[in-house]
N, C-alpha and C positions, 0 to 999 in steps of 0.2 A: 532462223528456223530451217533445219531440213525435214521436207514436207514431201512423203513416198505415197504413192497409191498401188500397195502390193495388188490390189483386188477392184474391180468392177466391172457391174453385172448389169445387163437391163436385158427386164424378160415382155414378150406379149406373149398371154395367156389367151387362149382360145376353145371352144366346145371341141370336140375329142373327133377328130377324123376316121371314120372309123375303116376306109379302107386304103390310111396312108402308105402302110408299106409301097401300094402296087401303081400309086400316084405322085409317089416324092420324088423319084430318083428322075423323072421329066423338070421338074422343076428345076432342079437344081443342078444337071448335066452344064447348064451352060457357064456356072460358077468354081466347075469342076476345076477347069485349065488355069485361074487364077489361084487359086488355093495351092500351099506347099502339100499340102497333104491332104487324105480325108480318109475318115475311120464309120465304118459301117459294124454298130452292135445290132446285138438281138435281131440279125437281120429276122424279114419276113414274119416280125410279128408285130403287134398293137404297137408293143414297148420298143419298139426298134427305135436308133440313136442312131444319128446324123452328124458326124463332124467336121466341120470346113476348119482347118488351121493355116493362119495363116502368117504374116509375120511377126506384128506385133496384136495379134487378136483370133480369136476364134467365135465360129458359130455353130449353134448347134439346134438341131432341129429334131422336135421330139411330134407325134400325135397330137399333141395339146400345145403346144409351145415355144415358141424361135426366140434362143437367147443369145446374148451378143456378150462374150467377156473379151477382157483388157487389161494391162496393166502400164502404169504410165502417167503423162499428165494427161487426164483428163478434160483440160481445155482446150485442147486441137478437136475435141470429138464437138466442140459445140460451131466448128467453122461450119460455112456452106459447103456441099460435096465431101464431107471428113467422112471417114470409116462406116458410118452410123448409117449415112444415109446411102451409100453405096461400097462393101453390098449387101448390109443387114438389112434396111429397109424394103432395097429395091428384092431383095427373098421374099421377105414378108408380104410383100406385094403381090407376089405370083402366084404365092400363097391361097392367098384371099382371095384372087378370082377362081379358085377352084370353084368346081360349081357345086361341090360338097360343102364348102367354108360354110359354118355357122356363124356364129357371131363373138366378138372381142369378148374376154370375161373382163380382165386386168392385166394391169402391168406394175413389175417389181422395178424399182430404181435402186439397186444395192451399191455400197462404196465403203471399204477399209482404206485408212487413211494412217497412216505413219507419220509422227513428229520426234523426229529422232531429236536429243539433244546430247551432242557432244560431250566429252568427260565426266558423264553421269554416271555413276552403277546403278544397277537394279535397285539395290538399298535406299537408293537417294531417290531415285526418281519415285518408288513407289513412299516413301514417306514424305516426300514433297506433295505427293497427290493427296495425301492422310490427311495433313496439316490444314491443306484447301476445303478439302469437304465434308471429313468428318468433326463431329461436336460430342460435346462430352456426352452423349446419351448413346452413339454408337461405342465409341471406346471402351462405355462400360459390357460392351458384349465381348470384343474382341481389342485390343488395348495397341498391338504391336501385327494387324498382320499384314502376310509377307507378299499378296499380293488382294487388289480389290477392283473395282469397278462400279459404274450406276447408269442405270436402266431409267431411260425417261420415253413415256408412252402416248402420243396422243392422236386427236383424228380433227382436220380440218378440212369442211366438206365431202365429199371423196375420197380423202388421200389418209390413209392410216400410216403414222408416226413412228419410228422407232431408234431411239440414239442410245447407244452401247458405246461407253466411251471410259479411259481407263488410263492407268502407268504402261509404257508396253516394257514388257519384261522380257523379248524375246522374243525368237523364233519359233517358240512354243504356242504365243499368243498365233500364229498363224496358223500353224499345224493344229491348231486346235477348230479352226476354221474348214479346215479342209483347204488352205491355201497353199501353194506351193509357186511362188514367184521362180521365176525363167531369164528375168533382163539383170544383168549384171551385175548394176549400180543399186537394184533394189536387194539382191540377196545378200550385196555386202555389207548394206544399212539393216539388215534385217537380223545380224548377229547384234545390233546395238542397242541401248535403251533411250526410253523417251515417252512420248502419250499415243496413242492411240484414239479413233474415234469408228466404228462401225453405226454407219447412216441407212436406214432401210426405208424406203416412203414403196409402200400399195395404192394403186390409184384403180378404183374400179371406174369402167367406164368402156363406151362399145367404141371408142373413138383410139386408136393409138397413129403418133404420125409422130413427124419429125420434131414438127411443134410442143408434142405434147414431151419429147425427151428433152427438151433445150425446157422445158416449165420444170419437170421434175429437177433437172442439176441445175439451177438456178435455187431452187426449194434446199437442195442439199449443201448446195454452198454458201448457203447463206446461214446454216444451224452452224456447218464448221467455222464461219466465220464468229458466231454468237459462242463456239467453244475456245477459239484461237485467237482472240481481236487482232494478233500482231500479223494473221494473215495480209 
């Protein structure tokens, strides 16, 4: 198995700050110097956008919300001290002692996942998926097609469910995402075919912490495990 993670997200949502513009850029000046870059939209209004890039991950800081993307393996973010906790945490942190901060809404745990399989075409891969999961009662709607997918939706306790999982047929399957991979090794696997799985868990709850991100990808790795056994 070659196993890519073009894409993941983890968001804390939070009540709407409503005089961020004129309170963010203190926060965040001392994050400035580590960052290769940062990108300031819509300055000086509600909707103003905050962007920390950095080398292999970005954060971004909206009014309502500090999210942390990446691409890559995924399980270096679950060490002690990894990316996660400093310095998207330690943001969120400064955050929150504003003396404006309201209170946590939720938090998205997103993740696209790549299983590329060697000497496939599209052709194959996507009727190798047909074979799996369709029954003569879909066939009778559509017999032969040229690309599919299935949507499984559920809610356990707090956390709302979402697995999109599919044949990847491509670079299209990304772009269709609004994805656009940047590390090398991934854009090369990304011209290739194979399965895909798009994992979404929402966890409402006024509590978000390091803890609670190491419960969510555990939660996620464990459905791609129940998609992939030979993980």
């Amino acid at each position: 198995m070659n196993l890519f993670v073009p894409a993941h997200q983890f968001e804390i949502r939070f009540t709407n700050l409503i005089n961020f513009p004129f309170i963010i850029r203190e926060v965040l000046s001392p994050f400035v110097p580590l960052a290769k870059a940062i990108q300031i939209e819509r300055e000086n209004t509600l909707q103003a956008r905050f962007t920390l890039t950095f080398d292999t991950y970005s954060v971004l800081v909206f009014w309502d919300r500090v999210v942390f993307r990446f691409e890559g393996d995924t399980s270096t973010l679950l060490e002690n001290n990894s990316i996660v906790e400093e310095p998207f945490f330690n943001i969120f942190s400064k955050i929150k002692e504003l003396k404006d901060f309201g209170t946590i809404t939720n938090m998205l745990h997103y993740t696209v996942c790549m299983n590329i399989i060697e000497g496939k075409t599209k052709e194959v891969v996507v009727n190798d998926f047909s074979k799996m999961y369709l029954n003569e009662s879909t066939k009778k709607i559509m017999s032969n097609p040229n690309d599919l997918g299935i949507i499984l939706e559920d809610k356990i306790g707090s956390i709302g469910i979402n697995i999109n999982f599919g044949p990847y047929t491509g670079i299209d399957d990304l772009k269709n995402r609004n994805i656009t991979p940047v590390t090398d090794h991934i854009i090369e696997n990304s011209a290739k075919f194979g399965e895909f799985a798009e994992i979404k868990l929402v966890e409402t709850s006024k509590i978000a912490n390091f803890k609670k991100y190491k419960e969510l990808s555990t939660l996620s790795n464990d459905y791609l495990k129940k998609l992939w056994p030979q993980l």
